[in-house]
FIVO-980680 format. One line per 5 residues: number of its first residue (from 0); their letters; for each residue x, y, z of N, C-alpha, C, O. Coordinates in nm, 3 decimals. Example, Ala and Ser with C-alpha at 12.3 -4.5 7.8 and 13.67 -1.06 7.14 Angstrom:
<atoms>
0	as	1.319/-0.569/0.780/1.230/-0.450/0.780/1.320/-0.330/0.780/1.424/-0.332/0.846  1.285/-0.225/0.708/1.367/-0.106/0.714/1.290/0.003/0.787/1.341/0.114/0.804
</atoms>
This chain:
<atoms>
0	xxxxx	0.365/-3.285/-0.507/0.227/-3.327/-0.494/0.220/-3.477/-0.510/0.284/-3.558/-0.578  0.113/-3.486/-0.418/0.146/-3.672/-0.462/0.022/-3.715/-0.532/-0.092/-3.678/-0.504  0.052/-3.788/-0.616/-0.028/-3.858/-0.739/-0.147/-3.889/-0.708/-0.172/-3.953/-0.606  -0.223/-3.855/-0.778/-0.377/-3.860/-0.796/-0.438/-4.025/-0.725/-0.527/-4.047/-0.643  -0.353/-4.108/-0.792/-0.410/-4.262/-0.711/-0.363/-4.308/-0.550/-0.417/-4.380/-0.466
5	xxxxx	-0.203/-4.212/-0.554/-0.223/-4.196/-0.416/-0.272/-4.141/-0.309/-0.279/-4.198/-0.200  -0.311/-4.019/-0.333/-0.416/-3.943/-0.292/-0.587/-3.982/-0.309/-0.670/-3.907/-0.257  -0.616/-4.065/-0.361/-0.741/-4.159/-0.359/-0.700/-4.273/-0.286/-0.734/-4.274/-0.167  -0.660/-4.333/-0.312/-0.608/-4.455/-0.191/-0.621/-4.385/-0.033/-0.701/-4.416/0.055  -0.520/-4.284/-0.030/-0.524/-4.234/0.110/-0.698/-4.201/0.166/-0.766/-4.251/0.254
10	xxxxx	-0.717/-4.123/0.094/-0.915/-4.104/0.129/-0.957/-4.225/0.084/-1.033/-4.248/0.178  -0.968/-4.314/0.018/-1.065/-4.448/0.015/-0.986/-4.528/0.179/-1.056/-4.591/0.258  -0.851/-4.510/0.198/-0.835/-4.574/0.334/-0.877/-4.507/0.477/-0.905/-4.563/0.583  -0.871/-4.380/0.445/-0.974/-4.285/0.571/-1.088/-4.322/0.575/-1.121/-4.372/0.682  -1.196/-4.313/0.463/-1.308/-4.321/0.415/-1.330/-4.450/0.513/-1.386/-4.428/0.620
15	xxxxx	-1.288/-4.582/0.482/-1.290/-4.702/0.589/-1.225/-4.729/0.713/-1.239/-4.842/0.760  -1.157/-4.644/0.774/-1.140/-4.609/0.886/-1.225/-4.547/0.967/-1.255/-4.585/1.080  -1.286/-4.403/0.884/-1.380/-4.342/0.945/-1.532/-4.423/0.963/-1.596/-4.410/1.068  -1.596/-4.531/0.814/-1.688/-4.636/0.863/-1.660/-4.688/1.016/-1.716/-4.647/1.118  -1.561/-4.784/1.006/-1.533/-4.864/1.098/-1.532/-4.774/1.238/-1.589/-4.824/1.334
20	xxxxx	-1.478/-4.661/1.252/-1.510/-4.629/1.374/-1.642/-4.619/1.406/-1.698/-4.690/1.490  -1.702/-4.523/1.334/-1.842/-4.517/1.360/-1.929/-4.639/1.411/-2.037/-4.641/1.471  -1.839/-4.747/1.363/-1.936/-4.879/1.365/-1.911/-4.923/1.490/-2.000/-4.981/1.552  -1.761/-4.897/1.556/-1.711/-4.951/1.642/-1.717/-4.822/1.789/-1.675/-4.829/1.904  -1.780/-4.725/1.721/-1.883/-4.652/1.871/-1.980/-4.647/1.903/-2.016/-4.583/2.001
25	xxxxx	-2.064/-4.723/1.817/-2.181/-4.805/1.813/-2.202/-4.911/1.935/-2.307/-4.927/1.998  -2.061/-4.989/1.956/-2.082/-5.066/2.027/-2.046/-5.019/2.165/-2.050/-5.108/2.250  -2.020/-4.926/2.197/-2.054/-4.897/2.350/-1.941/-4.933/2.407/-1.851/-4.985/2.341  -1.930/-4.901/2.584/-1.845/-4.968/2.622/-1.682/-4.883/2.625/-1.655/-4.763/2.627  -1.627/-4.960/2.625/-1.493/-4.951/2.650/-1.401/-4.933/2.449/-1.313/-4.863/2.401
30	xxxxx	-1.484/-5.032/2.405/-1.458/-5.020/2.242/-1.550/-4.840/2.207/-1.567/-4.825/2.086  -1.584/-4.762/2.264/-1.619/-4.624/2.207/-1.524/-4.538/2.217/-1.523/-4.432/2.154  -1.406/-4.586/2.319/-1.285/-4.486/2.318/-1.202/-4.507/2.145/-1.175/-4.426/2.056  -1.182/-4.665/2.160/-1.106/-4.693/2.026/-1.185/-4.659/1.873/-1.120/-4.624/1.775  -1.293/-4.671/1.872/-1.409/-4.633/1.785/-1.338/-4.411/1.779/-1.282/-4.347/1.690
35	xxxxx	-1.368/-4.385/1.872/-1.359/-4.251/1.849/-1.168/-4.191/1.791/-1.126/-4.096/1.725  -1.114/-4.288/1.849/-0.962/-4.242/1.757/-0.956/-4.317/1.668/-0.855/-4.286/1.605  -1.026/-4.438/1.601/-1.024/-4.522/1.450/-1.077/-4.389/1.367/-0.995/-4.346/1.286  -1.203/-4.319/1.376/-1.279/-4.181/1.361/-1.186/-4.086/1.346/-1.144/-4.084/1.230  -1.132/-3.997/1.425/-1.051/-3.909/1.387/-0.919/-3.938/1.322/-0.863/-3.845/1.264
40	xxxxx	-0.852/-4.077/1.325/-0.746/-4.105/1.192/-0.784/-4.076/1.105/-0.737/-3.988/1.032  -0.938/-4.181/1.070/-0.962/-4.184/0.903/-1.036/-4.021/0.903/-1.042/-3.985/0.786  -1.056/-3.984/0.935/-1.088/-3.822/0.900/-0.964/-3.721/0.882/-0.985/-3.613/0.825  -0.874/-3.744/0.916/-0.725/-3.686/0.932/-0.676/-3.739/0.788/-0.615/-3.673/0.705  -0.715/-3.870/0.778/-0.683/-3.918/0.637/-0.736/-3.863/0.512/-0.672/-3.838/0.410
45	xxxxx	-0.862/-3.848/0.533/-0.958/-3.776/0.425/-0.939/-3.645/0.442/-1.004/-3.603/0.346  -0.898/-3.554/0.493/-0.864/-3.439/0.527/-0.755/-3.439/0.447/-0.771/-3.389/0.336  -0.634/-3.489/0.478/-0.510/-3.469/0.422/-0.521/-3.505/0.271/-0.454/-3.424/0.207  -0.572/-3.585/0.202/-0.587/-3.672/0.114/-0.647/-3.526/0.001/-0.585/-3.477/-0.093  -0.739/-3.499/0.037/-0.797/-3.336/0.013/-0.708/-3.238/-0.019/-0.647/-3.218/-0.123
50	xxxxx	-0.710/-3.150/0.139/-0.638/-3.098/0.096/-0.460/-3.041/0.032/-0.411/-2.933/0.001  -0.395/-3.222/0.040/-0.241/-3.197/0.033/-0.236/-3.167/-0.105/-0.297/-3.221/-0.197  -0.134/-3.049/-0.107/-0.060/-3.021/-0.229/0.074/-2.961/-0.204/0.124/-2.935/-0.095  0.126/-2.942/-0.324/0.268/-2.917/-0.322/0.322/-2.801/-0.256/0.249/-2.702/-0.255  0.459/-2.790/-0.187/0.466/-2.672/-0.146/0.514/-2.526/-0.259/0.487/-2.407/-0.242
55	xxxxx	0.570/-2.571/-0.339/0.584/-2.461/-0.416/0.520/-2.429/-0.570/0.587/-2.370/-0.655  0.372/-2.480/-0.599/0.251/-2.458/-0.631/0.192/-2.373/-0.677/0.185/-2.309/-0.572  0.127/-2.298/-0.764/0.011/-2.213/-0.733/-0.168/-2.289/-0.717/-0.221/-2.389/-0.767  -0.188/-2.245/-0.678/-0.317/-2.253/-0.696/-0.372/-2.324/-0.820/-0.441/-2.424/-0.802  -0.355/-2.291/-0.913/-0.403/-2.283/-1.051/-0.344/-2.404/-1.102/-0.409/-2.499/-1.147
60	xxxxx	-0.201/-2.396/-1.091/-0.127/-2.515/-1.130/-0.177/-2.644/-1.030/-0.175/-2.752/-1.088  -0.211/-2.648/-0.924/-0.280/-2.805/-0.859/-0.413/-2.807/-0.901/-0.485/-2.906/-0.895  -0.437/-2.724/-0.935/-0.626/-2.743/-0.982/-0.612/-2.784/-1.145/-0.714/-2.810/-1.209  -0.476/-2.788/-1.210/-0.497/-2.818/-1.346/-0.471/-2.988/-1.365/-0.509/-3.048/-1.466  -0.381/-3.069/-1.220/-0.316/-3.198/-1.239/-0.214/-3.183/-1.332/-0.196/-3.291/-1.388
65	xxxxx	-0.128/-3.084/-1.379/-0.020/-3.113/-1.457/0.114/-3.091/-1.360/0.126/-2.999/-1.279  0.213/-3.198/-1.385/0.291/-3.266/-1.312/0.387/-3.151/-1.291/0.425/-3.079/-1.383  0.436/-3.135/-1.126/0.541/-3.022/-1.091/0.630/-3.010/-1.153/0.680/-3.100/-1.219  0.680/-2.869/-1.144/0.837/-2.867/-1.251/0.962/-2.905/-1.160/0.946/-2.934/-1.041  1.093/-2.906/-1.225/1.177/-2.957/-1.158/1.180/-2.879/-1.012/1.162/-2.757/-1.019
70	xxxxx	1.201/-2.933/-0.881/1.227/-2.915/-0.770/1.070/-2.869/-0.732/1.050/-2.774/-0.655  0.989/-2.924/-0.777/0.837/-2.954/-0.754/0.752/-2.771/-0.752/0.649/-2.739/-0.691  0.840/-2.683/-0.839/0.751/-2.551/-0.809/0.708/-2.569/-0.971/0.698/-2.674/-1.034  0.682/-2.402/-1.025/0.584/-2.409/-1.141/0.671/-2.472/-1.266/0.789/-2.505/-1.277  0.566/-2.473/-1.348/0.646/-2.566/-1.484/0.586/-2.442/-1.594/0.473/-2.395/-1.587
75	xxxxx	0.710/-2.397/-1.715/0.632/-2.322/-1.799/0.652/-2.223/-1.775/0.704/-2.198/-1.666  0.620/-2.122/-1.862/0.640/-1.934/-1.819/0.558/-1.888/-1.717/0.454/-1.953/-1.702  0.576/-1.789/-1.639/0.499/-1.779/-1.544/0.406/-1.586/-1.633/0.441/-1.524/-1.733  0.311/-1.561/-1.552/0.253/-1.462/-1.586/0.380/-1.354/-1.618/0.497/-1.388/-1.601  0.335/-1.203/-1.671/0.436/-1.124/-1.646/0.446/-1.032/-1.522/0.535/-0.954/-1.490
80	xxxxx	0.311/-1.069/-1.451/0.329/-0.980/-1.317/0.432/-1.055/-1.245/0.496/-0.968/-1.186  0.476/-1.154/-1.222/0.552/-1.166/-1.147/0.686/-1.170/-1.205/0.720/-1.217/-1.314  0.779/-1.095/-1.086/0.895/-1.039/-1.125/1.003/-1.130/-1.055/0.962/-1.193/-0.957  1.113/-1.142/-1.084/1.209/-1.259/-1.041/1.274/-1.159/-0.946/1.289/-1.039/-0.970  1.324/-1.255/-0.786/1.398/-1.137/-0.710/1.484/-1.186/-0.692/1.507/-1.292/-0.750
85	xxxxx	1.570/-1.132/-0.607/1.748/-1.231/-0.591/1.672/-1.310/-0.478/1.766/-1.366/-0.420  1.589/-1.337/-0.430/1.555/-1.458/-0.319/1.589/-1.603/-0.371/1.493/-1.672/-0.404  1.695/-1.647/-0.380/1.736/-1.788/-0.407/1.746/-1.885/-0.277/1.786/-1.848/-0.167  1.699/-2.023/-0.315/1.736/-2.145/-0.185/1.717/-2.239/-0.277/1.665/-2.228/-0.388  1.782/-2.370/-0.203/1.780/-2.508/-0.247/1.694/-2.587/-0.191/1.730/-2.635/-0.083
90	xxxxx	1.562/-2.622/-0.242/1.499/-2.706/-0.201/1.529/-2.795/-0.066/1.646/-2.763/-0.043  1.499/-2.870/0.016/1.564/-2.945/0.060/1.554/-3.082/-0.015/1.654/-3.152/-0.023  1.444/-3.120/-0.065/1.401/-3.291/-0.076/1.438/-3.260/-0.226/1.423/-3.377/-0.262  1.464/-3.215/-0.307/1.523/-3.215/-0.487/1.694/-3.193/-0.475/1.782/-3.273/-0.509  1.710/-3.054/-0.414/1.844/-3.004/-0.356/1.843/-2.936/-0.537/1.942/-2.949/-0.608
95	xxxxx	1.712/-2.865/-0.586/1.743/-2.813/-0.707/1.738/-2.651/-0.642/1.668/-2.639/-0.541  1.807/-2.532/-0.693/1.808/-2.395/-0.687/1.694/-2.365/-0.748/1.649/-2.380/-0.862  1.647/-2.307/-0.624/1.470/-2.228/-0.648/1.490/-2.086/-0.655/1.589/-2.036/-0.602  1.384/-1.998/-0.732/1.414/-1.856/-0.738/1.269/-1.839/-0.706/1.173/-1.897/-0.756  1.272/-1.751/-0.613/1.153/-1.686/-0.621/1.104/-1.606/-0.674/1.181/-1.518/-0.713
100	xxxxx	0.956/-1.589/-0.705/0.932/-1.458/-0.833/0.782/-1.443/-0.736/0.705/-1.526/-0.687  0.787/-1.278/-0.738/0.669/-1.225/-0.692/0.576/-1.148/-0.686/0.586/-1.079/-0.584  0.465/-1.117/-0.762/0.347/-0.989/-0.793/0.402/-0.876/-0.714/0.427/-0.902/-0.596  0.421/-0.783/-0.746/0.465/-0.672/-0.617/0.344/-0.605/-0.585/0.348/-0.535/-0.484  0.193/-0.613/-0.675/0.067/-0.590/-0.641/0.009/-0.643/-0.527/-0.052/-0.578/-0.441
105	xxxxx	0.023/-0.728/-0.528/-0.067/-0.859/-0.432/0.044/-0.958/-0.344/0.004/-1.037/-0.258  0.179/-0.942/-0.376/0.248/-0.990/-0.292/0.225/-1.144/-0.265/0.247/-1.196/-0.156  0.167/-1.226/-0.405/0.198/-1.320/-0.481/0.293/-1.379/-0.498/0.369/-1.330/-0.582  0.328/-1.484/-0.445/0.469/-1.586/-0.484/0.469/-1.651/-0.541/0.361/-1.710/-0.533  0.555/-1.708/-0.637/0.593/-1.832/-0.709/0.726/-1.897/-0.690/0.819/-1.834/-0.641
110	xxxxx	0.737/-2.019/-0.727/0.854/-2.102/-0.739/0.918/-2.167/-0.848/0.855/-2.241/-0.925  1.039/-2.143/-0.860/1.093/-2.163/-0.997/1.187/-2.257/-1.014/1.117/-2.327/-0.940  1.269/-2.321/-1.037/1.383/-2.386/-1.062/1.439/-2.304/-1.136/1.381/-2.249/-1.230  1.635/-2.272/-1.084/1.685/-2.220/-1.192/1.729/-2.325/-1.285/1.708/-2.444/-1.260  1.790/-2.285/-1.393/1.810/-2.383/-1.483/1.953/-2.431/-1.472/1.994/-2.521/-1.545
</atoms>
């Protein structure tokens, strides 16, 4: 997940992208083509800025801001519904051994680092 000030930066730089287009399809013309893709960057920006989060995440854990565990999945014990399976891989961007663990109710995933 990327850091709270970078993820504000990114939407405060959409945020003025998306002004400026608006301003710059205002003016008509030949500048309403460039006005309308200045517009959909900075909205692509504020979009992403939103909604990016980590890929191996829950829910709960990006809505709390406490910092990913090693190889960016959960940090901490996980519930007891979820059950650890032999589904193992290596991250690519950590290259740490992930285990997957999964609700067999709801078919719920999580991400783990082994140790």
């Amino acid at each position: 997940m990327l850091h709270l000030s970078i993820r504000a930066l990114a939407f405060g730089l959409g945020l003025l992208m998306f002004l400026g287009g608006v301003a710059t399809l205002g003016l008509g013309g030949s500048a309403g083509l460039t006005g309308a893709w200045i517009l959909l960057v900075g909205s692509a920006f504020m979009i992403g800025a939103v909604l990016q989060r980590s890929r191996y995440r829950s829910d709960a854990a990006e809505r709390s801001n406490v910092d990913p565990g090693p190889g960016g999945g959960e940090t901490g014990w996980l519930e007891p519904r979820f059950v650890p399976t032999t589904e193992l891989f290596v991250d690519p961007t950590s290259h740490r051994l992930m285990r997957v663990y999964v609700d067999s109710r709801t078919g719920e995933r999580r991400y783990k680092a082994e140790a």
